[in-house]
Steps between C-alpha positions, in 0.01 A plus 500: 500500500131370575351307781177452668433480919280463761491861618490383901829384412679744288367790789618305793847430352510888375443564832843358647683675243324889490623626792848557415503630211623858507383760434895611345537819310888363480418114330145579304445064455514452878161726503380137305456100562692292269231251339701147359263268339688155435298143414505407870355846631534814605778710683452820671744762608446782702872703630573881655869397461560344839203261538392354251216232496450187227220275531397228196185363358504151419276433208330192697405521843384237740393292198290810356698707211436843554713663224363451117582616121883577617711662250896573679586817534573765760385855577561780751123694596428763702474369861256715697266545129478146453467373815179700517392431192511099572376564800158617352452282240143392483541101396704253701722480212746743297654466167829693473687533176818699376581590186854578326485887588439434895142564484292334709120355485301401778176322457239385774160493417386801350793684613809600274802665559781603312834617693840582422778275610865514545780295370558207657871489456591818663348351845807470738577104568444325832814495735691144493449349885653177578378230766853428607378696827172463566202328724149443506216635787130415476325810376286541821803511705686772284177715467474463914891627473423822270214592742732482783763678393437780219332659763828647610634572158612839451480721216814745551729607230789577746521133585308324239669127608191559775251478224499122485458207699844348614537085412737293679538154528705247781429179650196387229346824623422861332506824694286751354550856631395862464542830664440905426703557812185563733408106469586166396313203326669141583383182377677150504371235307604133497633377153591131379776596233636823447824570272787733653351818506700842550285790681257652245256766509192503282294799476202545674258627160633122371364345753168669487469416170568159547302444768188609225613193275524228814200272527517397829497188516776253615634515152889486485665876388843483331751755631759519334839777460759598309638825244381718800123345380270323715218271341170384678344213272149446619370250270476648160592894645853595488613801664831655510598775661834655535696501874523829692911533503689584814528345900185461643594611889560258767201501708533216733629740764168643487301207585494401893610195628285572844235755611446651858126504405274231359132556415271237335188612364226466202598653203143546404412744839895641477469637113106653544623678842798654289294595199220680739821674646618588147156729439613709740901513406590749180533270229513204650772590705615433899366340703600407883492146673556473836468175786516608854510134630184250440343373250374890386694678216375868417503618143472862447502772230467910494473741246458857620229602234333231570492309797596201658500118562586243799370164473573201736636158339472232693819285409466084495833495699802697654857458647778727564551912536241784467493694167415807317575586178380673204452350115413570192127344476559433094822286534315283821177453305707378170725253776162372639324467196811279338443247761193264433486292838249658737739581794809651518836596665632822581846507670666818631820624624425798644344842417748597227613186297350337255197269536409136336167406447462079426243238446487332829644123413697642205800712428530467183354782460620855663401851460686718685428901547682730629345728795458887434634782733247737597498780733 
């Protein structure tokens, strides 16, 4: 195996790949990136057993060829070594060559490595994903989603169908939902084909990753599902990732239909009252909101070793019942900073149920917290 690249290219493409490579003690090749050289480019791999990320080369690109002196072949190297070692490379180009005993040579300027590879053939094969069910979202629109809603992923091992984003689909619409039980992440999005799709659950580290590999742009993303697999094609990125198994709960119930309180305010003046509040609240903690009629709303905080905090917000609008009620200040800042219009929404039904913070002219997006009891 031999080939010759541009070594912007070769590190930004190693880049969508590196991260999920394990670090197994259990499946030793997964610690690597699978390397494919073929005449039309180059294929990368990167898997910890339930994500796993491919991404080609194409020898020519935009009119300019970028891949020279290929010889097919395939390799596995050490992700983490040789992803540093590109990385550092003093030319903008890198010749990389395999022999028949796995070793491997690096060349770039004055620079030469040798490295020890792995078999090629013992690398576990991609899962088989259909596009029987399947639809495509622009890729700024599904990394707007993943901000919205992984938020309010949880990471619990008694109920580990929590530890994704739920997907459903009705009406050339998707739902996409997440709660740890103390909030919920709801966004709607507008779709103009979308196969039959059953209630899945992807997991929120998939997502993550994914959103690394997303340009952006208004680019078209392929979903697609099937074998208990989901794949996100992003131009030449593929990503599969397996689906968490189980119910995700029915959380409609949770969601208001009405509120005895409305508030309208700026995000902006909202979020840096509640972080100021948060100095003062042990980790980040509670925090207490209260409206005693007006336009005045009172956040406070109070830790005993340290002091306390009551600043005056001055709300854009009100209507409806006096409140108080305590938070946590982590979960509201997250809800805020998920929205990106400048004012927002906050609707209550009293002091003890849950709250839903919105965009103003949009409800497509909900985050909901629950209040906290204190003494």
């Amino acid at each position: 195996m031999k080939f010759e690249i541009k070594k912007e290219v070769l590190v930004t493409s190693m880049n969508k790949v590196v991260g999920v490579a394990s670090l197994s003690k259990f499946i030793p090749i997964l610690n690597g990136i699978y390397i494919s050289v073929a005449d039309d480019g180059i294929t990368l791999i990167g898997s910890n057993g339930d994500i796993s990320i491919k991404t080609l080369i194409p020898k020519v690109l935009n009119d300019e060829t970028i891949i020279n002196d290929i010889e097919v072949g395939s390799i596995v190297v050490q992700a983490k070594i040789f992803n540093d070692i590109i990385k550092k490379l003093p030319s903008k180009s890198v010749s990389i060559s395999v022999d028949a005993e796995n070793h491997i040579f690096v060349k770039s300027g004055k620079s030469k490595f040798n490295l020890n590879g792995l078999d090629s053939t013992e690398y576990p094969k991609l899962p088989n994903v259909s596009d029987e069910t399947s639809f495509d979202i622009p890729s700024n629109e599904l990394k707007d989603v993943i901000k919205e809603t992984v938020i309010s992923v949880a990471n619990t091992e008694t109920r580990p169908i929590l530890n994704g984003v739920n997907i459903q689909s009705a009406n050339n619409s998707l739902k996409f939902i997440a709660t740890d039980s103390h909030r919920l992440s709801q966004r709607i999005i507008q779709v103009s084909e979308v196969s039959e799709l059953e209630s899945i659950t992807v997991p929120g580290r998939s997502l993550l990753e994914l959103n690394k590999i997303l340009d952006g742009t208004n680019t078209p993303v392929k979903v697609c599902f099937g074998n208990n697999q989901v794949l996100f094609i992003a131009n030449e990125t593929y990503l599969y990732s397996r689906i968490l198994e189980g119910n995700f709960p029915d959380v409609s119930r949770l969601i208001p239909d009405s509120s005895t309180t409305k508030i309208r305010a700026s995000k902006k003046e909202i979020l840096d009252t509640i972080e100021r509040a948060s100095l003062l609240s042990k980790e980040k903690g509670v925090i207490k909101f209260s409206v005693n009629g007006g336009l005045m709303a009172e956040i406070s905080s109070n830790t005993a070793e340290i002091g306390n905090l009551k600043e005056e917000l001055v709300m854009l609008d009100f209507e409806g019942d006096d409140i108080i009620l305590s938070f946590s200040a982590a979960y509201a800042m997250d809800g805020l900073k998920a929205i990106s219009q400048d004012e927002v929404l906050l609707n209550f039904n009293g002091n003890s149920r849950p709250f839903v913070i919105t965009p103003t002219e949009d409800e497509s997006n909900l985050q909901l917290i629950l209040p906290i009891r204190t003494i």
